[in-house]
C-alpha positions as CSV (number, residue, x, y, z in Angstrom):
1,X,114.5,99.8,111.6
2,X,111.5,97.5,111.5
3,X,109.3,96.8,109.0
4,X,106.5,98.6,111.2
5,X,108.7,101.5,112.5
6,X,109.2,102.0,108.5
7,X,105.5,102.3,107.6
8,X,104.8,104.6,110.3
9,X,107.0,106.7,109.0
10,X,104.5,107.5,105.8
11,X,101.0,106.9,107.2
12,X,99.4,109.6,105.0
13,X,100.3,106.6,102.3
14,X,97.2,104.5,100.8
15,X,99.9,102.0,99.7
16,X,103.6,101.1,100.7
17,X,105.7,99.1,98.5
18,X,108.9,97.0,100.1
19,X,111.2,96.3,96.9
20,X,113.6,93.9,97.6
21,X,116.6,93.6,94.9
22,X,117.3,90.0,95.1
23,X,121.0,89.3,92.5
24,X,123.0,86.3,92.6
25,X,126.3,86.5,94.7
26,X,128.6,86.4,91.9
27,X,127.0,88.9,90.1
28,X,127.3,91.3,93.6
29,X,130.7,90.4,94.1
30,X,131.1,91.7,90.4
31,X,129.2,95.2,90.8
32,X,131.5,95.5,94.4
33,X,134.6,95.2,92.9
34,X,133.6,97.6,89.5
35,X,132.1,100.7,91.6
36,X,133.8,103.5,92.2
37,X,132.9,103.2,95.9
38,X,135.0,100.2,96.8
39,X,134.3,97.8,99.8
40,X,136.8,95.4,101.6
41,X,136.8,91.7,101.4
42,X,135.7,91.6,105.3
43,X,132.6,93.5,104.7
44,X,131.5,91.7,101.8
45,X,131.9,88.7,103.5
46,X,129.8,89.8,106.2
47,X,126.9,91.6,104.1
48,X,126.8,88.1,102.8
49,X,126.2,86.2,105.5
50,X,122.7,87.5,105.0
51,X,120.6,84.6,103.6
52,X,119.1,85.8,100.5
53,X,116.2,83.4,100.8
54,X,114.8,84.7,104.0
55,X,111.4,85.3,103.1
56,X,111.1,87.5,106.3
57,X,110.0,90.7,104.5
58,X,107.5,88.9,102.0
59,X,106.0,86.9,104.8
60,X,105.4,89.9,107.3
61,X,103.9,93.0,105.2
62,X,102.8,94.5,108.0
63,X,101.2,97.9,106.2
64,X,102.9,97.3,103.0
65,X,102.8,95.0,99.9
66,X,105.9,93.2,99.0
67,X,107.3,93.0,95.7
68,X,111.1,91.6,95.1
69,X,113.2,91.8,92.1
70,X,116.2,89.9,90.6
71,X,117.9,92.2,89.4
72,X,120.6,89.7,88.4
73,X,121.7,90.8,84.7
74,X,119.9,94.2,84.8
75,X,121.3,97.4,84.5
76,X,119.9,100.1,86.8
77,X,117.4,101.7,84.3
78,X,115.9,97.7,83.3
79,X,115.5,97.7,87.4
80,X,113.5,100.6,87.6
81,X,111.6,99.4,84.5
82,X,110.6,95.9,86.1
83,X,109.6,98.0,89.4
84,X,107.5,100.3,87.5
85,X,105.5,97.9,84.9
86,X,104.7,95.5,88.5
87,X,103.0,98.7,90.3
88,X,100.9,100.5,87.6
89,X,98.4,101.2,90.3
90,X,101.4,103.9,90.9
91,X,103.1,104.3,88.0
92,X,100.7,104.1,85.5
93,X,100.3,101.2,82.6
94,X,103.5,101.2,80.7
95,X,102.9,102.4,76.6
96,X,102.2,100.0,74.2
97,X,105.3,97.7,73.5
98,X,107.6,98.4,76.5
């Protein structure tokens, strides 16, 4: 699906956000191999012959606002933290040491 065919898919929206987890390969090839949900070796290989670094979806932000994430080293709930403190205009400000 494009990045346009995806927004036009909300329009009623003042604001879409495209989060992009970025995590170093050694720490996906960790979480493959330790989820319950296990991949082969042949898929891996070919999800990862996706460049990381394309900075396609930053660049275009055709009717939404880009915000990536290494999530390298962050457990699921630190990830939605980062995510949440980076759109308050959504979320709200985050309370007072968090």
């Amino acid at each position: 699906m494009t990045t346009c065919a995806s927004r036009d898919l909300v329009p009623e929206a003042d604001e879409v956000y495209m989060v992009q987890l970025l995590v170093e390969r050694d720490e996906r090839q960790r979480r493959r191999l330790t989820r319950a949900k296990q991949t082969t070796q042949e898929w891996r290989d070919r999800v990862d012959l996706a460049d990381t670094g394309d900075a396609t979806i930053a660049a275009d932000q055709d009717g939404y606002r880009y915000l990536g994430v290494d999530n390298t080293g962050l457990t699921p709930e630190q990830t939605v933290a980062v995510i949440k403190r980076a759109i308050p205009a959504i979320y709200g400000s985050p309370p007072p040491g968090f």
